[in-house]
C-alpha positions in Angstrom: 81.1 99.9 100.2 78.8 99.6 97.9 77.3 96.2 98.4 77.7 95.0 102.4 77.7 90.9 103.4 75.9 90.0 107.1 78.9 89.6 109.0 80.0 86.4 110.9 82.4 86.5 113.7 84.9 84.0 112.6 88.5 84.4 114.9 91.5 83.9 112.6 95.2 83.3 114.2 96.7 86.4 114.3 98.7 86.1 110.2 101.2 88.7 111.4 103.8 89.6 114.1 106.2 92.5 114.3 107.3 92.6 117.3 110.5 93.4 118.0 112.8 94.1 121.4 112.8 96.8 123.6 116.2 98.1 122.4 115.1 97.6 118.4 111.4 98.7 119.0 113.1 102.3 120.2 115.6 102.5 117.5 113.2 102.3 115.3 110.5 104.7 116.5 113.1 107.2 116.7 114.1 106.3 113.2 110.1 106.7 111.9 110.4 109.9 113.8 113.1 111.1 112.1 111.9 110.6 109.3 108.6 111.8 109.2 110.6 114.9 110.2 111.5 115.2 106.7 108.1 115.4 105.5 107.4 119.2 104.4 104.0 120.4 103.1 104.9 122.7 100.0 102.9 124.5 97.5 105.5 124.4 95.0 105.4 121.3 92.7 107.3 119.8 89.2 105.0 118.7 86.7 106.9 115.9 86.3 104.9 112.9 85.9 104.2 109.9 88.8 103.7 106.4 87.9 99.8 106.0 88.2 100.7 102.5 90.1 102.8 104.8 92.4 99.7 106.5 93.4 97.8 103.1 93.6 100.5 102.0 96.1 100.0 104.6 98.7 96.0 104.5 98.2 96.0 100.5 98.7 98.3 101.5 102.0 95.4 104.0 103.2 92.9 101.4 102.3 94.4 99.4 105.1 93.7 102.0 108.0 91.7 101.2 110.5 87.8 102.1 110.4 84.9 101.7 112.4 83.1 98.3 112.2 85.2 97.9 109.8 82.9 99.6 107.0 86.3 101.5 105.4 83.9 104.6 104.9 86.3 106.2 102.5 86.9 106.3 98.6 90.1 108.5 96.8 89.5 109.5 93.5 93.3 110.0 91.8 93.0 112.8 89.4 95.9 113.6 86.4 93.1 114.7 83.5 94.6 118.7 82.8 91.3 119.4 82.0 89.7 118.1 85.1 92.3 119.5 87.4 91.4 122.8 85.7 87.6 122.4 86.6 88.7 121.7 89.9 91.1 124.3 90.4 88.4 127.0 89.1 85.8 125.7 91.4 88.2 125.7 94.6 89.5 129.5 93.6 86.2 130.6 93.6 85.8 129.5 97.2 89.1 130.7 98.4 88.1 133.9 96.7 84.9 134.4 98.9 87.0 133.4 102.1 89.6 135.4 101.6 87.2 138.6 101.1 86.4 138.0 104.9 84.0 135.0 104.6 86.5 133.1 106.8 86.4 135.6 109.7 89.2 137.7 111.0 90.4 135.4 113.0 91.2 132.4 110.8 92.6 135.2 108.1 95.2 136.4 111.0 95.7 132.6 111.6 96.8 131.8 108.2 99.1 135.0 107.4 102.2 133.0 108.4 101.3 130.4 106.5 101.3 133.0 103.7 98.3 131.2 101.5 95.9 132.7 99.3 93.0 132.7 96.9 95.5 131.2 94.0 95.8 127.9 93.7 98.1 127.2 90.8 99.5 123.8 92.6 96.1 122.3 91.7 97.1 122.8 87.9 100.7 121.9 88.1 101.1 119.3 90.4 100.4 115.8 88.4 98.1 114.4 90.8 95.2 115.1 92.9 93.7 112.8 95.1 90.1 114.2 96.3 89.3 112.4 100.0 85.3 111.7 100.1 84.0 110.1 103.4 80.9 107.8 102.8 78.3 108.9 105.4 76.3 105.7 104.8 76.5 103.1 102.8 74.5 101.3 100.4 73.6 97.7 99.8 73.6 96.3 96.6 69.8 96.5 96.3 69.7 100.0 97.0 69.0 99.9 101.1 70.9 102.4 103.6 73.0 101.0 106.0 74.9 102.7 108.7 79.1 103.6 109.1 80.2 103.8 112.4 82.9 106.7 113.6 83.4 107.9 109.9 85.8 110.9 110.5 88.0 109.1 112.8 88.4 106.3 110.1 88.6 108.8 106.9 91.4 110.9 109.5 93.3 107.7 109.9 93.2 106.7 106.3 94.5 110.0 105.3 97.0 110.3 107.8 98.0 106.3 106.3 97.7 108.1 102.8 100.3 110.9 103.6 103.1 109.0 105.4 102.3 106.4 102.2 103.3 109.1 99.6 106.4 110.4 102.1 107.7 107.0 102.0 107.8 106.9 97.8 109.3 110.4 98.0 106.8 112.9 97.1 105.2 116.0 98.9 101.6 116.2 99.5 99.5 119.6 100.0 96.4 119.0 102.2 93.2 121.4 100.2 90.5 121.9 102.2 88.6 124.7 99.7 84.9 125.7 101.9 82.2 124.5 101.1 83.3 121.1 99.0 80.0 120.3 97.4 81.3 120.8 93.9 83.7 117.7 93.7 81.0 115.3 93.6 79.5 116.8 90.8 83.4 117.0 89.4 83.9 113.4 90.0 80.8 111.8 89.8 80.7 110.4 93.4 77.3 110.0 95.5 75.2 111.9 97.8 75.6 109.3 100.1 80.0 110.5 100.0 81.2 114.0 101.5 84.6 115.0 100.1 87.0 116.2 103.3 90.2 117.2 101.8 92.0 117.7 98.3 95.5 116.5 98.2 97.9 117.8 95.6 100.8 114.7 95.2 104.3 115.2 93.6 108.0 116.4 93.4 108.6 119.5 94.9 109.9 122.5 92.6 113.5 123.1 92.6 112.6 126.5 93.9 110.4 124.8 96.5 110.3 126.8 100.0 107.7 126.5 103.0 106.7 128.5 105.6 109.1 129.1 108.6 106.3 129.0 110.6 105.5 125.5 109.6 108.7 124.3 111.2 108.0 125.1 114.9 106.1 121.6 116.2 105.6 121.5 119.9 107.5 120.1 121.9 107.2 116.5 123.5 105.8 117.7 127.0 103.2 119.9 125.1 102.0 117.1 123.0 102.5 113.9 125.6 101.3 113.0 129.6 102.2 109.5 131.0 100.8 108.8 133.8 102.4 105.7 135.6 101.4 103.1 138.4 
């Protein structure tokens, strides 16, 4: 937010409801279930091109996430320029190169050899879009005074997490980036001090070759992940 109004509590009637019964409610949680089943993370893209209003879809759908205070601490920057992806995929490399020499310890390097990833990073060339998370730490009134966000990971989780089913649901696969340290994607796409960038996300069709790590498929189970505890 660049520019922030004093707000006024003003109650509206509640504009939507989606409830549904019991019986349909279930049906269709399994059904979201099942589906987000099908979601794969994969390294592997076709340079095909997306639709730019595509992309713009499935930001607008993260941009309705919940946030503290409601400040929506968050901005995407959607990224098809060759030439920027380039920059960004030489900056990141040189990170991952550092990391993988043994700047990310032993063990988060044993952690990751299932996962089989590496210093290479061609996805951030070939896949048509990027989408580079940043969280706003603060924000900034129109006449240039600070003003604080409120529970600004939580919120920039949620949109992302928003952001991901979003681009699931119009059929493309998303890598999660996180290259260590980020600093250089401000520079890259001109976003302020006042904005830390969280997460890269590569967006597109998977290759026709496409494969992902066994590992990958082995969620916990329900009783690992769940406790009820009832009256």
């Amino acid at each position: 937010m660049s520019s922030r109004d004093t707000p006024v509590y003003r109650p509206l009637p509640l504009p939507d409801r989606v409830g549904k019964p019991d019986d349909v409610a279930l049906r269709a949680a399994e059904a979201f279930r099942d589906y987000l089943a099908k979601r794969h993370t994969v390294r592997d893209f076709r340079p095909d091109p997306v639709p730019e209003a595509v992309i713009a879809a499935c930001v607008a759908a993260a941009g309705l996430a919940p946030s503290g205070a409601n400040h929506q601490p968050w901005h995407f920057v959607a990224i098809a320029d060759p030439a920027m992806k380039a920059k960004i995929r030489k900056a990141a490399e040189a990170e991952e190169e550092a990391f993988y020499a043994g700047g990310g310890g032993d063990e988060w390097l044993a952690a990751l050899e299932p996962i089989g990833t590496g210093a290479s990073k061609p996805h951030l060339d070939i896949a048509p879009w990027l989408i580079v998370i940043f969280a706003q730490r603060y924000g900034v009134t129109g006449d240039g005074r600070r003003f604080k966000n409120y529970y600004v990971p939580e919120s920039v989780g949620i949109a992302t997490g928003f952001l991901i089913a979003a681009l699931h649901e119009a059929g493309l696969c998303a890598l999660t980036h996180t290259p260590n340290p980020m600093k250089f994607l401000n520079a890259l796409c001109d976003r302020p001090e006042s904005e830390k960038p969280v997460m890269i996300l590569a967006v597109g069709h998977p290759a026709d070759d496409a494969t992902v790590p066994e590992v990958a498929k082995k969620k916990k189970p329900l009783e690992q992940i769940l406790t009820v505890r009832r009256a």
